[in-house]
Each structure stands twice: as C-alpha cells, then as structure tokens.
C-alpha positions in Angstrom: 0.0 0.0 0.0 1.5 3.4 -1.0 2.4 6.6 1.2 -0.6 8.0 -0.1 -3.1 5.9 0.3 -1.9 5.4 3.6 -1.9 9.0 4.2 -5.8 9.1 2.6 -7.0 6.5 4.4 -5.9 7.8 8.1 -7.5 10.9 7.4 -10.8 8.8 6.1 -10.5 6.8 9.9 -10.2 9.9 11.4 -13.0 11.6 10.4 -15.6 8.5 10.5 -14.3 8.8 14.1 -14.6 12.3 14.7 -18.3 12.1 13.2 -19.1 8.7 15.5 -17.7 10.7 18.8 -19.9 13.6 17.7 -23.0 11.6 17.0 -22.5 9.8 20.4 -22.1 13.1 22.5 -25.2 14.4 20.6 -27.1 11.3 21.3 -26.2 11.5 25.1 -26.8 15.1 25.7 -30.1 14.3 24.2 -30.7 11.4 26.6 -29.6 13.7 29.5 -31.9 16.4 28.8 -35.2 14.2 28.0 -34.2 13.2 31.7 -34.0 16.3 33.1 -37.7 17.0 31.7 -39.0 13.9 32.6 -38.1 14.4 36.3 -39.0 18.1 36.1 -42.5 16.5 35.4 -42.4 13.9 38.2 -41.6 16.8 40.2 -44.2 18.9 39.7 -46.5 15.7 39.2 -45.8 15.4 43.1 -47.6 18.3 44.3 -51.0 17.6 45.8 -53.6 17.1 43.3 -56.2 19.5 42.3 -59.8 18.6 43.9 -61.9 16.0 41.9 -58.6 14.9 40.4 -57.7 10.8 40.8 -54.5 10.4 42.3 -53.5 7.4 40.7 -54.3 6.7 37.4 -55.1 3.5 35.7 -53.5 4.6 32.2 -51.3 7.2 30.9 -50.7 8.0 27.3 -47.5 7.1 25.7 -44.9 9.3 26.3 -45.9 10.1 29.7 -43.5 9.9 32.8 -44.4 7.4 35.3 -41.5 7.7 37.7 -37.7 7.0 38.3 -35.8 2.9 38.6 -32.9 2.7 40.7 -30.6 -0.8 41.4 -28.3 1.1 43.4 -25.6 -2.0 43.9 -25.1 -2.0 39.8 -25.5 1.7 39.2 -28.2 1.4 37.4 -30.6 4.9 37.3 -33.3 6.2 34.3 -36.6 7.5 34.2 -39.5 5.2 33.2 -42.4 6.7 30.7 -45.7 4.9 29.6 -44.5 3.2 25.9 -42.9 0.6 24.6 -41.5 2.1 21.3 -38.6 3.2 19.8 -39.4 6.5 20.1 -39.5 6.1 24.3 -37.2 3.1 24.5 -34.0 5.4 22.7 -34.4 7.5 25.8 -35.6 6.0 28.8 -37.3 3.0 30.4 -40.3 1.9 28.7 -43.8 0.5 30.6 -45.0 -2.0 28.5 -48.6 -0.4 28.1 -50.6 -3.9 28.1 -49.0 -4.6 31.7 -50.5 -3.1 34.9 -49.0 0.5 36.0 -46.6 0.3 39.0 -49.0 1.2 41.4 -52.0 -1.3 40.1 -51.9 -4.6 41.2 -50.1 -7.3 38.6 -46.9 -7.6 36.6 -45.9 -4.7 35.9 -43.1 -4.8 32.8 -40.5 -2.8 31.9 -37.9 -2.7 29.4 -35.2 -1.1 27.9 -32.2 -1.2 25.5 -29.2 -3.2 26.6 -27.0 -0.9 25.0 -27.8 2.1 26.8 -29.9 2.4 30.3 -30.7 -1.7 30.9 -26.6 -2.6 30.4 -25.7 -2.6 34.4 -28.5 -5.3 34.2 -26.0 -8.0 33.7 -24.5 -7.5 37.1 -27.7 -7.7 39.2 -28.1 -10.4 41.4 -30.6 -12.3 43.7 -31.7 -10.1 46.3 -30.8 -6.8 44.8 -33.3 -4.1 45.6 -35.0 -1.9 42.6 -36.6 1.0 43.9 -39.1 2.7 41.3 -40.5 6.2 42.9 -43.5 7.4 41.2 -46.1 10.4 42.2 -48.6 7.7 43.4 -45.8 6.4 46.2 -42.1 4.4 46.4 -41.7 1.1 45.7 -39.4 -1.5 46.3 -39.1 -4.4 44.7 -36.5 -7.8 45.6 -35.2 -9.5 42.8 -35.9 -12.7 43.2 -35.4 -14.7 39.6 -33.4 -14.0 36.4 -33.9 -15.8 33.0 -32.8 -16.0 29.5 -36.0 -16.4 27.0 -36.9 -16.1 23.3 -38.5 -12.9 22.5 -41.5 -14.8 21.7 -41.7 -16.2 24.7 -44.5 -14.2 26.2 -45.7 -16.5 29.2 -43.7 -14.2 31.4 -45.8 -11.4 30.9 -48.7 -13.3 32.5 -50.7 -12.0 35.8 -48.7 -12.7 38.3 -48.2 -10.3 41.6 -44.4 -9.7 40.8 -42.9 -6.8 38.8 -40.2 -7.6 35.7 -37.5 -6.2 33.6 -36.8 -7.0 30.4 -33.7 -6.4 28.3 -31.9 -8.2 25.3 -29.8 -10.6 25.2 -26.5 -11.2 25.4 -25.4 -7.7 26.4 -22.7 -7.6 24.4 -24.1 -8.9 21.0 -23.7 -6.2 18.1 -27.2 -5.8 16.2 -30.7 -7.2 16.9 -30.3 -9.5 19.5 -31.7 -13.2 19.6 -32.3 -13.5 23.0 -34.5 -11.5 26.4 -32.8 -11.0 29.3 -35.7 -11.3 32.4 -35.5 -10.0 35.9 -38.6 -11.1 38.1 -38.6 -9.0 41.1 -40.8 -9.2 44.1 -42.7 -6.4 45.6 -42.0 -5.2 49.2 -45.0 -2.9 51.1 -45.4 0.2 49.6 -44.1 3.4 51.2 -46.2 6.3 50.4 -45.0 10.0 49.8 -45.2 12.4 52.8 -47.7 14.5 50.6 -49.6 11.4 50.1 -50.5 10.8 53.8 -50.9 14.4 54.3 -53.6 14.1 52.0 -55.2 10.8 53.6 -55.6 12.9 57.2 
C-alpha cells in the first residue's frame, strides 16, 4: 500500500471517528436532557392534586413519565415513561402499556435497550433491591429470579403479583439480539409519599 493511500485512508479513519464521537455526545446530551424534563415533570407531578382529580391513574398516554428505577448496587438509574417504542425506549425505560402500572396490582413490565440504560443489568443479582418512585408512592421491589428467553416467549408477561424487567440478550451482542434478558422481582410494602399521607388525614 502506498504513502498515499496510507496517508488518505488515516485521514478517512479519522474523520468517520470524529463524526461517530460527535454523533455519540449528541445522542447522550439528548438522553440527559429528556431526563431532566421527565423528572422536572415527576416533580411537579408530586404536588397535591387538584380537587376531583384521581391520584393514581389506571392509564397514561404514551410518552408520559411514570417515575424514576434505581438498582443502586449495579448503578443502574433512568426514568421510566408509559411506551414501549422506539421513540420512548432510545431514551428511557419503557412501561409495556398492556402490563398493569406500577401502582396497580399485577406484573408490571418494563424494558429497555441493553445498549444504553438496561446494560448494568448484567451484574444484578438475587436479592438486589429496585426501587421505582413514582407520584402515586415508592416502591421497592426484591429481585428474586433471572432468565434467559426467546423474545417470543411471552408466558412471562402473565398476571402474576411480581414486577419484571426485560432487556436483550447477550449484552454484548452487536445488532438485533436473539435473546431477552428477564428480571422477576418481588414487591416489598409500599411506602407512600409524605404528601400522600398528608392528603389521607
């Protein structure tokens, strides 16, 4: 291979990387502000609620923010929004809309891309605590099972009265992966927000 060619193709590798580092830092800032509005709306979501208004829902419309998932032991933290589309799931934590909300009773799913906010996922472990805290109240969940399905295996999204995470898998597969990735956690009591009780008196 000549000098020049050489020379060419360096300059070719350097700017697919420079545009690959830009579309990256782009991609994340845009991730890290969808946050930020998502938990401004949580926030304000927490105030008490006007009179005659129901304070827990029993469906949201896509796109909506539902609360905040934390797994503290494997770092994991992202907001969670009502949708299961690309459109949601390229920027946060996705409720499966066909599953019961969080603070309804049921199996509750969520899911998310292994790539971006599900990848600490692969480190969690039996009894590791998920903590989801929503407008309607904290809760805290125990994992209790993990599994590796087919993504047409849909009996875990039965009625059952645990919650579940769902990812794809193997995490470090490049493209569509052939696999899910299942956490089954269990539910702990429920700890409602200060405001909540307030509201109960």
């Amino acid at each position: 291979m000549s000098l020049v060619v050489q020379h060419w193709l360096a300059r070719l590798l350097i700017a697919v990387g420079a545009i690959v580092s830009m579309w990256v830092t782009a991609d994340l800032l845009l991730t890290i502000s969808n946050r930020r509005q998502y938990e401004a709306t949580l926030e304000r979501m927490r105030s008490p609620p006007a009179p005659g208004a129901p304070v827990a829902p029993a469906s949201l419309a896509v796109g909506e923010p539902i609360g905040t998932l934390e797994i503290a032991r494997v770092g994991l933290s992202g907001v969670v929004v009502e949708g299961d589309d690309d459109s949601v799931l390229d920027r946060a934590i996705g409720h499966l809309p066909d599953t019961p909300l969080p603070w309804s009773t049921g199996n509750s799913a969520l899911a998310a891309h292994r790539d971006a906010l599900f990848r600490p996922l692969r480190g969690v472990h039996l009894g590791d605590v998920l903590r989801l805290k929503t407008p309607h109240g904290d809760f805290d969940y125990v994992v209790r099972e993990t599994a590796i399905v087919e993504p047409d295996d849909l009996w875990v999204l039965d009625p059952t009265p645990v919650s579940m995470r769902i990812s794809c898998y193997p995490f470090n597969f490049i493209g569509n992966a052939p696999k899910r990735f299942i956490v089954r956690a269990e539910r702990m009591p429920t700890r409602p927000h200060t405001s909540a009780i307030g509201r109960a008196h």
